[in-house]
Rosetta silent file (secondary structure, phi, psi, omega in degrees, C-alpha in Angstrom):
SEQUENCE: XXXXXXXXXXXXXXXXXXXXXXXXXXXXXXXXXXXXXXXXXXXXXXXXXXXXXXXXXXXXXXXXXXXXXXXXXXXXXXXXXXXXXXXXXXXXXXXXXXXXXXXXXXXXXXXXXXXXXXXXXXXXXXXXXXXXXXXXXXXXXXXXXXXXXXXXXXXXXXXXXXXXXXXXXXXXXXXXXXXXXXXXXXXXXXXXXXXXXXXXXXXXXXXXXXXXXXX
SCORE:     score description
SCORE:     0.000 S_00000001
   1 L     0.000  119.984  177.908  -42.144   35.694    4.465 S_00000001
   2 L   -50.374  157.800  170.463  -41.994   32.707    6.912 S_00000001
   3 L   -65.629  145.936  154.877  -44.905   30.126    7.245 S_00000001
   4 H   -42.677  -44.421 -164.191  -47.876   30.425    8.934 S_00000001
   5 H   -94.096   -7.759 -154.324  -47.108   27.541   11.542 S_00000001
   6 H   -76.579  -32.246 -174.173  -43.262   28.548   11.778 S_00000001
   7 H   -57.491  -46.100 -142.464  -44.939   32.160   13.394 S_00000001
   8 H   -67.313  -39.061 -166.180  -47.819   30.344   15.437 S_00000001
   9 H   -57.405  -41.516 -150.229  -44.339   28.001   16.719 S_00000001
  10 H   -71.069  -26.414 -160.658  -42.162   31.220   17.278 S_00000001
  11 H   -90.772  -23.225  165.828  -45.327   33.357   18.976 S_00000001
  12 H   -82.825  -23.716  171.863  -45.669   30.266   21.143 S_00000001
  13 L   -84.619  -15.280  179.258  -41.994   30.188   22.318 S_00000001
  14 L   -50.993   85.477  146.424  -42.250   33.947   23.369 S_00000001
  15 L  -157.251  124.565  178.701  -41.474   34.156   27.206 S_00000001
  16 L   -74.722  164.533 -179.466  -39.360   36.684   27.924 S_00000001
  17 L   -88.751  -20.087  167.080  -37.243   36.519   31.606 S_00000001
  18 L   -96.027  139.764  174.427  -38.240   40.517   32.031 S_00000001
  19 L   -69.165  106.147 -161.912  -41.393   41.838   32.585 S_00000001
  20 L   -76.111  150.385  153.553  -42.344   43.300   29.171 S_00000001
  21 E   -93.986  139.075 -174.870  -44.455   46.660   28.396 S_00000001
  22 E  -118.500  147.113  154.578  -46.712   46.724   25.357 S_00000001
  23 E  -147.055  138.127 -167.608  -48.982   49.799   24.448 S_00000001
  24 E  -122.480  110.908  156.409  -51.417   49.090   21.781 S_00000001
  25 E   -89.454  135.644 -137.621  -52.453   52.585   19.916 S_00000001
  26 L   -43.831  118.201 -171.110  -55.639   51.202   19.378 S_00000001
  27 L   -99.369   32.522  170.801  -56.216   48.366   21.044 S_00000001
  28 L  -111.352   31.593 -175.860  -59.823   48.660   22.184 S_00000001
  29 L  -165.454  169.554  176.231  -61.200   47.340   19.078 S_00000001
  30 H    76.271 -160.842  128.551  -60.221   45.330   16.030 S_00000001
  31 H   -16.968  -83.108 -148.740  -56.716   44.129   15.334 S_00000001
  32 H   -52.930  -73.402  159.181  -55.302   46.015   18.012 S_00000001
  33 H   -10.388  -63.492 -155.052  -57.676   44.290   20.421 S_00000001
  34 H   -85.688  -40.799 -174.176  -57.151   40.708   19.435 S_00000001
  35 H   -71.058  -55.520  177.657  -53.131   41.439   19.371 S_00000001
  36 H   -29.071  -72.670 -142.924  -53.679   42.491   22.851 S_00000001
  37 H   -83.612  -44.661  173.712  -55.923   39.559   24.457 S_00000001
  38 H   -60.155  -82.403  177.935  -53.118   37.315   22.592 S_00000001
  39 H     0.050  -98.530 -157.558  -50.018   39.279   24.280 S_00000001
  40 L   -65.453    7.760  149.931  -51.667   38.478   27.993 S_00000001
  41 L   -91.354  -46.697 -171.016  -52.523   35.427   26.974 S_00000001
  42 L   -69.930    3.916 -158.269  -49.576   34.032   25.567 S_00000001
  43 L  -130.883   13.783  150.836  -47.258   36.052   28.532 S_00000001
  44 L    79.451   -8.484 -164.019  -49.939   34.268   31.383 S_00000001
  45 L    90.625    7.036 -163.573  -50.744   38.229   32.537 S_00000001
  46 L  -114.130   61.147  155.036  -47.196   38.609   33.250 S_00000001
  47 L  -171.382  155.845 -174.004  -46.738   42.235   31.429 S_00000001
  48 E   -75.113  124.575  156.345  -47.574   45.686   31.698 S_00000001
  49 E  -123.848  153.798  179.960  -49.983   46.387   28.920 S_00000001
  50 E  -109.829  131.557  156.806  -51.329   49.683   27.671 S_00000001
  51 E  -104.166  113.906  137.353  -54.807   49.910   25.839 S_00000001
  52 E   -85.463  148.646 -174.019  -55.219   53.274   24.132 S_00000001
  53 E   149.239 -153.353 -139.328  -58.054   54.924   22.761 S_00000001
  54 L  -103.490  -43.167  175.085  -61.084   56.997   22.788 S_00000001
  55 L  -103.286  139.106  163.107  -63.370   54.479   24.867 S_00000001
  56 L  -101.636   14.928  160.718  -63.504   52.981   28.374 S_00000001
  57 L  -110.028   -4.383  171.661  -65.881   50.424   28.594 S_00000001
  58 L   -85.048  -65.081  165.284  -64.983   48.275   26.161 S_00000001
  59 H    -6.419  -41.910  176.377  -61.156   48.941   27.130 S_00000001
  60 H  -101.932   42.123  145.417  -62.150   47.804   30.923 S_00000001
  61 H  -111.773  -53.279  158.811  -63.882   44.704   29.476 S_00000001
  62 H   -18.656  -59.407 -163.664  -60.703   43.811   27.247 S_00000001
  63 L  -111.814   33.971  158.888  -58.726   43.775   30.176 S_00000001
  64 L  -103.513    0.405  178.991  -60.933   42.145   32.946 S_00000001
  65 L  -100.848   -9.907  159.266  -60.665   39.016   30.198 S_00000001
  66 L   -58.941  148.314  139.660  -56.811   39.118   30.483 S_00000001
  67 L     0.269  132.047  167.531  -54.894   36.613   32.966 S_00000001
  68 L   -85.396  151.846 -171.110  -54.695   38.199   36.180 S_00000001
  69 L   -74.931  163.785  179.659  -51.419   40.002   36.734 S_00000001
  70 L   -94.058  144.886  165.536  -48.711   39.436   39.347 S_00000001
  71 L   -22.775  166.343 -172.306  -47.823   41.761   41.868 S_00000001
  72 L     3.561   61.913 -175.524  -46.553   45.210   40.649 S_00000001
  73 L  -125.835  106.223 -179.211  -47.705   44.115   37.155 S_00000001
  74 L  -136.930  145.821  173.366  -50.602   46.265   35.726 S_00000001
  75 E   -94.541  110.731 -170.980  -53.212   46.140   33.088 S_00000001
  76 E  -163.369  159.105  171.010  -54.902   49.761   31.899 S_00000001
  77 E   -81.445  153.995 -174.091  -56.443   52.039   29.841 S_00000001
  78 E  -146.970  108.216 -164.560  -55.075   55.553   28.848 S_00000001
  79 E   -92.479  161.409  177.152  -57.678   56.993   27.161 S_00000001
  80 L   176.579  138.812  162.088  -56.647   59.751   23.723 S_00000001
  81 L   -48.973   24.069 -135.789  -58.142   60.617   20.539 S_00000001
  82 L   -69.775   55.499  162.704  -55.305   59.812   18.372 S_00000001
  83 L  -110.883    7.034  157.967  -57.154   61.676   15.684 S_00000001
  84 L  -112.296  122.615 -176.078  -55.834   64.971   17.331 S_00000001
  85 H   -41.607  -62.019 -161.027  -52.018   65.644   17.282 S_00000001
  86 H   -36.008  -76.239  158.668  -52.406   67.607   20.629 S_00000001
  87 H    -7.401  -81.148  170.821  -53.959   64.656   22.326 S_00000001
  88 H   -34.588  -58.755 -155.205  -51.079   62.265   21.052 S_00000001
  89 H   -62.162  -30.557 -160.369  -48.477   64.697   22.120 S_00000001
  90 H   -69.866  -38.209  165.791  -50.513   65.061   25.745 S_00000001
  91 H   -52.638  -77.343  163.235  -50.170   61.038   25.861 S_00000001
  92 H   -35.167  -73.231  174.876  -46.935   60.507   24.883 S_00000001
  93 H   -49.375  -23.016  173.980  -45.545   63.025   27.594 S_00000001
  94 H   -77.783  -46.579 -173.743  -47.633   61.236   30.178 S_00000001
  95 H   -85.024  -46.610  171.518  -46.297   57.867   29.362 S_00000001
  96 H   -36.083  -61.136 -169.770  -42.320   59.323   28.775 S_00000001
  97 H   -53.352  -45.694 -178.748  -43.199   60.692   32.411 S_00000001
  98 H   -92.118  -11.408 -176.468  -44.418   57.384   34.381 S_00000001
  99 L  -117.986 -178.368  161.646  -43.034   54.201   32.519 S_00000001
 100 L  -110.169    4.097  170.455  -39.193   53.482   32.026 S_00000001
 101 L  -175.951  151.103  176.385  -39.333   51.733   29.252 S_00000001
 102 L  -142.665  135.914 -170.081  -41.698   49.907   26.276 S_00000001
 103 L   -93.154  -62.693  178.466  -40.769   46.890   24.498 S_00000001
 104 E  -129.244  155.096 -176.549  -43.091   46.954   21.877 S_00000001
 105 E  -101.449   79.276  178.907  -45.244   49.336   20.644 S_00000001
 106 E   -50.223  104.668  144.634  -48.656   48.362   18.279 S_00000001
 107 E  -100.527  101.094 -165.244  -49.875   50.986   15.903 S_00000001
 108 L  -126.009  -24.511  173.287  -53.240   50.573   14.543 S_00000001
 109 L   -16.361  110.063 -177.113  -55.379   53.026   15.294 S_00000001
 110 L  -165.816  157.654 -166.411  -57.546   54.127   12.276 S_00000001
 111 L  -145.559  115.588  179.546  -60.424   55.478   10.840 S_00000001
 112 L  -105.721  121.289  151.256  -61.473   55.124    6.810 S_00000001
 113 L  -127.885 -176.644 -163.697  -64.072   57.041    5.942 S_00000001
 114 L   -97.592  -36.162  169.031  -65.946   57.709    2.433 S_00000001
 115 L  -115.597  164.490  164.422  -65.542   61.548    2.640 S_00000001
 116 L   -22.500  119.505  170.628  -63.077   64.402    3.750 S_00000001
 117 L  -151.025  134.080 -161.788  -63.564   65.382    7.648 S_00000001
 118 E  -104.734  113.886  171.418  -61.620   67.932    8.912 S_00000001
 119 E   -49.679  146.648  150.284  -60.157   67.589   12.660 S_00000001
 120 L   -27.751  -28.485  169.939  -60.003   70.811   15.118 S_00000001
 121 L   -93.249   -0.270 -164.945  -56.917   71.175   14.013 S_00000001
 122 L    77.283   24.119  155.611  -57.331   71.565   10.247 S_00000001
 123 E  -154.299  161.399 -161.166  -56.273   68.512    9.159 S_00000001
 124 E   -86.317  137.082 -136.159  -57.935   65.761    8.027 S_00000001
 125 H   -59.451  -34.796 -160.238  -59.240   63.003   10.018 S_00000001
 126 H   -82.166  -35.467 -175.387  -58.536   59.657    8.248 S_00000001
 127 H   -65.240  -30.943  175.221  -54.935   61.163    7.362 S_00000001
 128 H   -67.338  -48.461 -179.720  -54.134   61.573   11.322 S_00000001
 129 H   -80.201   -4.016 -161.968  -54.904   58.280   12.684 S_00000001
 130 H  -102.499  -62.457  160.871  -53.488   56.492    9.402 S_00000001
 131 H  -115.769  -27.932 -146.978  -50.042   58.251    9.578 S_00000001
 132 H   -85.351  -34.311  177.454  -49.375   61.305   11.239 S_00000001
 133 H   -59.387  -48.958 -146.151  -50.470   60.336   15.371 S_00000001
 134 H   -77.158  -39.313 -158.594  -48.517   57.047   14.054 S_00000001
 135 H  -103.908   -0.193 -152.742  -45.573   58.595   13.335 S_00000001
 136 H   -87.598  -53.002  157.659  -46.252   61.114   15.664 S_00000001
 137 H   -34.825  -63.651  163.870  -46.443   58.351   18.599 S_00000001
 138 H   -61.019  -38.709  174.326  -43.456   56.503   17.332 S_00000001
 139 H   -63.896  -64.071 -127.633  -40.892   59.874   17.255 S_00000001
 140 H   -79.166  -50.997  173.627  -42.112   60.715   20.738 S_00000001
 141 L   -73.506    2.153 -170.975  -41.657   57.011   22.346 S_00000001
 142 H  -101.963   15.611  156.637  -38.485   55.919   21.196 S_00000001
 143 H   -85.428  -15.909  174.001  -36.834   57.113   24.221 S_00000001
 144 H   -83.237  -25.666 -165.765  -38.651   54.078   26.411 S_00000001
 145 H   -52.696  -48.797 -161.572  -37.875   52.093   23.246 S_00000001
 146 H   -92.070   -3.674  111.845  -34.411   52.503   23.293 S_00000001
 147 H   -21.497  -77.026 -159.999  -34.562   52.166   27.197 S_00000001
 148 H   -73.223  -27.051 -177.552  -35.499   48.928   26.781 S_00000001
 149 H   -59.459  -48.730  172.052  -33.317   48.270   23.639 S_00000001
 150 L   -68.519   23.502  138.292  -30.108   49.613   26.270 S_00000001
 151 L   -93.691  -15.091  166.727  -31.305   46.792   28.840 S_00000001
 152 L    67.506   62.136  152.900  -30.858   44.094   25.836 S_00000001
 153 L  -148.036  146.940 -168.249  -34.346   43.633   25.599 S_00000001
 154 L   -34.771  133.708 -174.573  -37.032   43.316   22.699 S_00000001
 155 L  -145.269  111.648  155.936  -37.571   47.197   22.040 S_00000001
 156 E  -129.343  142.249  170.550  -40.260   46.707   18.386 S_00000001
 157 E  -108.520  105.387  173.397  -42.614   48.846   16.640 S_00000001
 158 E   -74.439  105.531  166.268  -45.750   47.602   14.747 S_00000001
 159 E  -139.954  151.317 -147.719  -47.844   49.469   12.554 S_00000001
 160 L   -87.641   72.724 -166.548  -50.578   47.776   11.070 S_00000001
 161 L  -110.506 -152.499  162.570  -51.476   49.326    7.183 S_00000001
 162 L   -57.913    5.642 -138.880  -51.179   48.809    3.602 S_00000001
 163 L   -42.423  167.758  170.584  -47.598   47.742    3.643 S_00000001
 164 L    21.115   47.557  141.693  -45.852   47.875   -0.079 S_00000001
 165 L  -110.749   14.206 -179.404  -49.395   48.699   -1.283 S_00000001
 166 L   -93.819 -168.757  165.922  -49.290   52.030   -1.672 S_00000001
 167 L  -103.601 -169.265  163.374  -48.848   54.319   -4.733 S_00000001
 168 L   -68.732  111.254  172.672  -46.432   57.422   -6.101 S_00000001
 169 L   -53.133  164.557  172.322  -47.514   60.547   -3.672 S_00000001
 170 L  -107.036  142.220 -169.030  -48.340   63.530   -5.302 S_00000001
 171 L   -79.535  -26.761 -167.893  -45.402   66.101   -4.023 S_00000001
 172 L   -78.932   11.485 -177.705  -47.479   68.923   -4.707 S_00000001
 173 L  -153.770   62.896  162.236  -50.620   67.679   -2.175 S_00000001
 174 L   -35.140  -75.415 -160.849  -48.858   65.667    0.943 S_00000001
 175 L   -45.899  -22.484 -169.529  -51.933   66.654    2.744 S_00000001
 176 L    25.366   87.480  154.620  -54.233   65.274    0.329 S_00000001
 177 L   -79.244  -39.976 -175.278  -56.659   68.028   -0.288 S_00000001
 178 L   -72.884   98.321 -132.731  -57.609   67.052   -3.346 S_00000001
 179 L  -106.910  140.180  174.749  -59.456   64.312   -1.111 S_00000001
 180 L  -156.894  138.151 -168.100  -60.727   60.724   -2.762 S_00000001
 181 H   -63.285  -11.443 -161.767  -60.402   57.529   -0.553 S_00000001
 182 H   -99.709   -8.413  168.406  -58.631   55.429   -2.394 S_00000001
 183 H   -45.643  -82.718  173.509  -56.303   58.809   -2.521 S_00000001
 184 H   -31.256  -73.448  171.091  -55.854   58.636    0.453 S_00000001
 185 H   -24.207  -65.857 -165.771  -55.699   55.188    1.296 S_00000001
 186 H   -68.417  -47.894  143.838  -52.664   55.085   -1.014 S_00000001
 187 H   -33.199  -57.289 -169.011  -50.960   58.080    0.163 S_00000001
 188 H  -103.884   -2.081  164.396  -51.018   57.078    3.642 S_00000001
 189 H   -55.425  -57.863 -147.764  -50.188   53.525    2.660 S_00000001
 190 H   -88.154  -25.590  146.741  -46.951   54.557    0.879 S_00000001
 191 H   -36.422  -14.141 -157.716  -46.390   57.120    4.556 S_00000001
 192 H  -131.894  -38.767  156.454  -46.198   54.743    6.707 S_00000001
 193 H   -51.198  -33.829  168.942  -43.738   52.508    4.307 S_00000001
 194 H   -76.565  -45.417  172.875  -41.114   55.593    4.368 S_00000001
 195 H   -61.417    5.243 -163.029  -41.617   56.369    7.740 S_00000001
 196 H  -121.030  -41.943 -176.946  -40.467   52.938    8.530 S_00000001
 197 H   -81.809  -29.086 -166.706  -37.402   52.604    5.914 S_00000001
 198 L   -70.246  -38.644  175.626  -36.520   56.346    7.414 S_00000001
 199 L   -76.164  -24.451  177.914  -36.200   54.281   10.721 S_00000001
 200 H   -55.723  -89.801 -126.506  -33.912   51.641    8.862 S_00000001
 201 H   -62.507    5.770 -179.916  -31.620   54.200    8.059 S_00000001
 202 H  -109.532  -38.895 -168.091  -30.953   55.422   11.578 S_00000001
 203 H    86.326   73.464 -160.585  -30.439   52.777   13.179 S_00000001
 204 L  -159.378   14.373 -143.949  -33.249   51.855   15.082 S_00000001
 205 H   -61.090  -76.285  175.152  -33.959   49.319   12.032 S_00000001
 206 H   -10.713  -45.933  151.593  -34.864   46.228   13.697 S_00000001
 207 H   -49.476   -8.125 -151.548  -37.466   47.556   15.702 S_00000001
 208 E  -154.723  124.586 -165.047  -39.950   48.890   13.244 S_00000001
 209 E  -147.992  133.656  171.334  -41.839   46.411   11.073 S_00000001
 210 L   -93.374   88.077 -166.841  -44.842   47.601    8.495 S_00000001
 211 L   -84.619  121.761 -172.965  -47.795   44.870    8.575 S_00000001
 212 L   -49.065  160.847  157.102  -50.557   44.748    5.702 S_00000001
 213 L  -108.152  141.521 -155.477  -53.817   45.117    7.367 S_00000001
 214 L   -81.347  146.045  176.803  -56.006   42.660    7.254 S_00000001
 215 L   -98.219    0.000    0.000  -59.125   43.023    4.797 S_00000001
């Protein structure tokens, strides 16, 4: 793992000669938030960033504290639940439709809670925003990635978990029904490490990096 100052040096040398896109899966709060408010700081306002998520007034206070943007540059909110698949999918098809490309993509979105809560959809809430919208977000999006990857520009995926914390799944209960948080936790830790090694192996490796979350 590199040093602490060699990132703050390398995250300080970051300006690209193309105007990058970012979307932050949620970025109106948290982590996702502060990696935002860095991005447009350290890139001056000079990239299209996406906040997603469920609210829009913190979202338009996030981004009235970014840098102001340059012509045909924009800063915005898109708002979606991503603790319903549906939602994700309805997002994702909106953004395939309108941008041409996204260099990197932030997945953080998440919700721990201390008991079992079951989405509209039947499945369970902390398990959606923790992997499946995550992975669900990343399959869907890697046609702007790999847009921008064919223009020989930064095309990365973040998402922000457990990494190499997790445990052995149980095969017989993906879903984790039998439900206990630390179950969970571990389960969707060790989800989000395979879904990530699944992308080494295609060859898309380079892009897709699993980051501990901070406690």
């Amino acid at each position: 793992m590199p040093s602490l100052p060699n990132v703050k040096a390398s995250n300080a040398s970051y300006a690209p000669s193309y105007i990058p896109t970012a979307v932050f899966i949620g970025g109106t709060s948290g982590i996702g938030q502060a990696m935002a408010e860095l991005f447009a700081k350290q890139t001056n306002g000079r990239a299209n960033i996406i906040l997603i998520g469920r609210n829009k007034a913190p979202a338009e206070k996030i981004i009235a504290s970014f840098p102001s943007p340059p012509d045909g540059v924009k800063h915005e909110f898109v708002e979606c639940d991503a603790s319903e698949l549906e939602k994700v999918h309805n997002t994702s098809q909106e953004l395939l439709q309108r941008l041409d490309k996204i260099n990197i993509l932030v997945l953080c979105a998440t919700k721990l809670l201390f008991s079992a809560v079951e989405t509209p959809e039947g499945l369970e809430s902390s398990m959606v925003t923790r992997y499946y919208s995550r992975a669900k977000f990343a399959t869907e999006l890697l046609p702007l990635l790999k847009n921008a990857q064919a223009k020989g520009e930064d095309a990365r995926v973040l998402t922000i978990l457990g990494a190499a914390m997790g445990r052995q799944v149980d095969l017989t209960d993906l879903g984790v029904k039998k439900w206990k948080i630390n179950r969970m936790a571990f389960h969707t830790g060790t989800f989000n490490d395979i879904m990530v090694k699944v992308r080494l192996s295609v060859g898309f490796a380079r892009t897709y990096h699993h980051i501990p979350q901070a406690t």
